[in-house]
N, C-alpha and C positions, 0 to 999 in steps of 0.2 A: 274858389276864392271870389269875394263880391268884388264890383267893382270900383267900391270906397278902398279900399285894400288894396285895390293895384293900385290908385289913385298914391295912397298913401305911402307905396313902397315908390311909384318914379320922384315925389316930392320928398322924401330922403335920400335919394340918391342925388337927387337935381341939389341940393345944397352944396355940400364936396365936392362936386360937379361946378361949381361956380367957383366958392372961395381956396379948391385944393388947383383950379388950374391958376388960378394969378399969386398962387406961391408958388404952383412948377414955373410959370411964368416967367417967373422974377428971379428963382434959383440958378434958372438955365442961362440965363442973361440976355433975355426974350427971343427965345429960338421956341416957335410955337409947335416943331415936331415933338418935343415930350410931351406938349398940354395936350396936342391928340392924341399922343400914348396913352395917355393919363383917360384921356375921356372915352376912347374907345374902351378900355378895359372899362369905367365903370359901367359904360354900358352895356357889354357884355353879362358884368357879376347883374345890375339892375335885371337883362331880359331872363337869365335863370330864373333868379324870386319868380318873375310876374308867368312864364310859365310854366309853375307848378300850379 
């Protein structure tokens, strides 16, 4: 996989990653342990993609 390509899989991850944690954010009633739920797992799903 090129490096434009991983490039372009962390920048779709990184959106959701922005605008899904200031709706867990706000869901939660600003308790910021789901936003790093939230964000660890994307990162997680993000490092699979980028190492295949």
């Amino acid at each position: 996989m090129s490096v434009s390509r991983k490039l372009g899989i962390l920048i779709f991850f990184g959106m959701p990653a922005i605008i899904g944690g200031g709706i867990i954010y706000s869901i939660f009633g600003g308790n910021y342990v789901p936003v790093f739920t939230y964000e660890i797992i994307l990162l997680l799903i993000a490092g699979g993609y980028i190492s295949r």
